[in-house]
C-alpha positions in Angstrom: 30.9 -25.1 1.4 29.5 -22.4 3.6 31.3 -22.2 7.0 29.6 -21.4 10.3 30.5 -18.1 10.3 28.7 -17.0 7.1 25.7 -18.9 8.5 25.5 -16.4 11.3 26.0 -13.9 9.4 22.8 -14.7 7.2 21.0 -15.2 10.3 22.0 -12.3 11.9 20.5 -10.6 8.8 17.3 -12.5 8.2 16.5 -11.7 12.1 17.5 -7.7 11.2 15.4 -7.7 8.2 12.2 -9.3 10.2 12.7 -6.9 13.3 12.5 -3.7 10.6 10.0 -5.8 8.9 7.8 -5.8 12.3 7.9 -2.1 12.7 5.8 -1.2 9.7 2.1 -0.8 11.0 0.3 -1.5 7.5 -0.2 -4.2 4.9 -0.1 -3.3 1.7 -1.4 -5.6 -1.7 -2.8 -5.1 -5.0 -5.8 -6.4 -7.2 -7.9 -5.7 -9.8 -11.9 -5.9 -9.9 -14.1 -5.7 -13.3 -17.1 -4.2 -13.5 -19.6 -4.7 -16.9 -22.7 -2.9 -18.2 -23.8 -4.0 -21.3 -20.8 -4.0 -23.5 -18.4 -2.0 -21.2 -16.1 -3.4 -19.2 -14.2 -1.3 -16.5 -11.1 -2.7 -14.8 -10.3 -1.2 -11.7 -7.0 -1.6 -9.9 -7.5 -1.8 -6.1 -5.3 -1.1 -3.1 -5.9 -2.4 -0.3 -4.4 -1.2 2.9 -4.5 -3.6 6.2 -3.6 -2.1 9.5 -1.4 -3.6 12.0 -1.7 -1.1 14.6 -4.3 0.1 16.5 -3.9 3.8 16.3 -3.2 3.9 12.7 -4.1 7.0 10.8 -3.8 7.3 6.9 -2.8 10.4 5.9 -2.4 9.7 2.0 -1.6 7.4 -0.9 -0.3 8.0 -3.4 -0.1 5.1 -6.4 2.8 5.2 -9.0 4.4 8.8 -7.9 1.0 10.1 -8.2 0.6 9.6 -11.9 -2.8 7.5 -11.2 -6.0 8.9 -11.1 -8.6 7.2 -8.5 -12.4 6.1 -9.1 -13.6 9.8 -8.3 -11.6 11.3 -11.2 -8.9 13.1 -9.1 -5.4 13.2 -10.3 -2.5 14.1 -8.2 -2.6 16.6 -5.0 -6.6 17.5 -5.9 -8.5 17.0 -2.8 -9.8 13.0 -3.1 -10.1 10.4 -0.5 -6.6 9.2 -1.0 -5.4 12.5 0.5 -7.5 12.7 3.3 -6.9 11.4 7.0 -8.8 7.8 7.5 -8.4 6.3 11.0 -7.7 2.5 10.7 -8.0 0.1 14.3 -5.5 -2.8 13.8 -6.8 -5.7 11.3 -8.9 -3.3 9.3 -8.4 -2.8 5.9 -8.8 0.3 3.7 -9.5 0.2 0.2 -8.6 2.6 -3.0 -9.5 2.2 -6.5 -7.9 3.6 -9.4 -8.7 3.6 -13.1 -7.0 0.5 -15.1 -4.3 3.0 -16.8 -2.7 2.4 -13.5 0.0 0.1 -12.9 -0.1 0.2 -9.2 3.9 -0.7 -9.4 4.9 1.7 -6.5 2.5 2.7 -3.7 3.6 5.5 -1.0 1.5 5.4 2.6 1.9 8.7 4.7 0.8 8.0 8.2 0.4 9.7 11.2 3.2 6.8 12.1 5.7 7.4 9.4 5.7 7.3 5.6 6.6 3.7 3.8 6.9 2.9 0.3 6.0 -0.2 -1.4 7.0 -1.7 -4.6 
């Protein structure tokens, strides 16, 4: 039986959890999109990147400790549009694409609000 004192306790920490959860001023998921020509098929995986903040800047992402290249071919700290700074007004979303040897299982966003790292 759970007595009233672990049950604010648990409470106390949901509500902790939500407040830091608040502070965060992007959106983070994950997809993939296929694209065919003739025989080929390319699979793509796509990040997508929601703002929820209205002076959001993106300063760089960086998918899987940077050991995934993105649809122009750049690899790593090679100038590519994941490293350059993309304003982003709250409730728009930005989108990267990298090849299908990614598995997009950690993503890093540098802002010009702080840096967050999803997983």
């Amino acid at each position: 039986m759970i007595s009233i004192k672990s049950l604010v306790a648990i409470g106390a920490l949901a509500f902790m959890v939500n407040a830091y959860a608040d502070d965060i001023p992007v959106k983070v998921s994950t997809g993939y999109k296929t694209e065919s020509s003739g025989r080929f098929h390319v699979r793509w995986l796509t990040v997508n990147i929601t703002s929820l903040n209205n002076d959001l800047v993106i300063q760089k992402v960086t998918v899987d400790k940077g050991n995934c290249r993105d649809a122009l071919g750049a690899k790593k700290n090679k100038l590519n549009r994941a490293n350059i700074s993309y304003p982003l007004k709250f409730g728009k979303t930005a989108t990267y694409e990298y090849y299908d040897d990614c598995g997009g299982v950690e993503i890093q966003v540098d802002t010009n609000l702080g840096s967050w790292t999803f997983q």
